[in-house]
C-alpha positions as CSV (number, residue, x, y, z in Angstrom):
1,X,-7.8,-3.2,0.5
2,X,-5.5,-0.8,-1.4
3,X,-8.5,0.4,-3.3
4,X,-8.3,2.6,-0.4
5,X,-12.4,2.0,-0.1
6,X,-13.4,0.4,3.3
7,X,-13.8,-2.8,2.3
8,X,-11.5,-5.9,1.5
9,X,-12.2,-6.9,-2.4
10,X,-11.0,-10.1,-2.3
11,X,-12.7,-12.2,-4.2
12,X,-15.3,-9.2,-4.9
13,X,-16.9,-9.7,-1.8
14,X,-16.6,-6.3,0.1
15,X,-15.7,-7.0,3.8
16,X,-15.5,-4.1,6.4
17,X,-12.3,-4.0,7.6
18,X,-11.0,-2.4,10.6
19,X,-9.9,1.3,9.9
20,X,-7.7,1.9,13.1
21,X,-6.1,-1.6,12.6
22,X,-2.7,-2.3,11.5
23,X,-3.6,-3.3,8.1
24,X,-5.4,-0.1,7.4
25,X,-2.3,1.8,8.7
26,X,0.1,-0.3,6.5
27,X,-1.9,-0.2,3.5
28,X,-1.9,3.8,4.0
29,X,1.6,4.1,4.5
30,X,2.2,2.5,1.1
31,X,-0.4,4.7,-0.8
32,X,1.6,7.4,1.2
33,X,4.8,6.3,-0.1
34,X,3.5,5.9,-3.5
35,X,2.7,9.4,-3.6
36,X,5.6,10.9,-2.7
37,X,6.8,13.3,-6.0
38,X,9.7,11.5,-6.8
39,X,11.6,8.0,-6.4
40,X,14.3,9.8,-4.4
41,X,12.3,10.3,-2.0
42,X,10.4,6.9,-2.0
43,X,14.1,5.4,-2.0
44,X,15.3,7.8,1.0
45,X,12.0,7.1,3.0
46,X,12.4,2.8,2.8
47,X,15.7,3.2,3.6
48,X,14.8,5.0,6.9
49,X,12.5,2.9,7.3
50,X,14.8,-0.2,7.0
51,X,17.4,1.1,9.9
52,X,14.3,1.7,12.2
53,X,12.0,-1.1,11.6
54,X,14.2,-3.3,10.0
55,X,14.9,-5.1,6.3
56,X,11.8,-7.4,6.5
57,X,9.4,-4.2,7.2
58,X,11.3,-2.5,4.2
59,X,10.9,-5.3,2.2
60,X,7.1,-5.9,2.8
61,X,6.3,-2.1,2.1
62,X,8.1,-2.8,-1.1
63,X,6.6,-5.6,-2.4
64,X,2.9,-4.1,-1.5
65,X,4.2,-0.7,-3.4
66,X,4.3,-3.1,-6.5
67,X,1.3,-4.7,-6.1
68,X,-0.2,-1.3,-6.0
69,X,1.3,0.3,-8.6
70,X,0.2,-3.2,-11.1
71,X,-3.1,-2.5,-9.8
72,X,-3.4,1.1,-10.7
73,X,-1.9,-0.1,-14.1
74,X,-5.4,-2.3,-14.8
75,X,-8.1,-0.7,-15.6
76,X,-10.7,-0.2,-12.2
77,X,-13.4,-2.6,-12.0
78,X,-15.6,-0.6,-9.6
79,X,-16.1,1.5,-13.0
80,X,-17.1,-1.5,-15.4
């Protein structure tokens, strides 16, 4: 779902997904954080978010920020 499309691509079968959920929120958040202008900021913001939410919360946002950013490094498939 990071596409940021309305549909889950796994497996290339688009699923709706539910846009007021808590996945939709999450995965927004980290297209949010992605965003920001610099890693200073992306830095500042997960560390906030660690002392309110908590390391594990942190962490997850982190390791989805990867996966997003190694997906915008492959070329899109929607486009093939």
């Amino acid at each position: 779902m990071i596409c940021g499309c309305l549909h889950d691509h796994t497996n290339d079968m688009p699923i709706p997904i539910d846009t007021w959920g808590d996945a939709r929120r999450h995965a927004c958040e980290v297209r949010w954080i992605a965003n920001l202008p610099t890693s200073q900021q992306r830095r500042e913001y997960l560390d906030a978010i660690e002392k309110r939410r908590g390391q594990a919360a942190a962490d997850r946002l982190r390791n989805d920020l990867r996966v997003l950013w190694a997906q915008r490094k492959r070329p899109d498939p929607h486009l093939s």
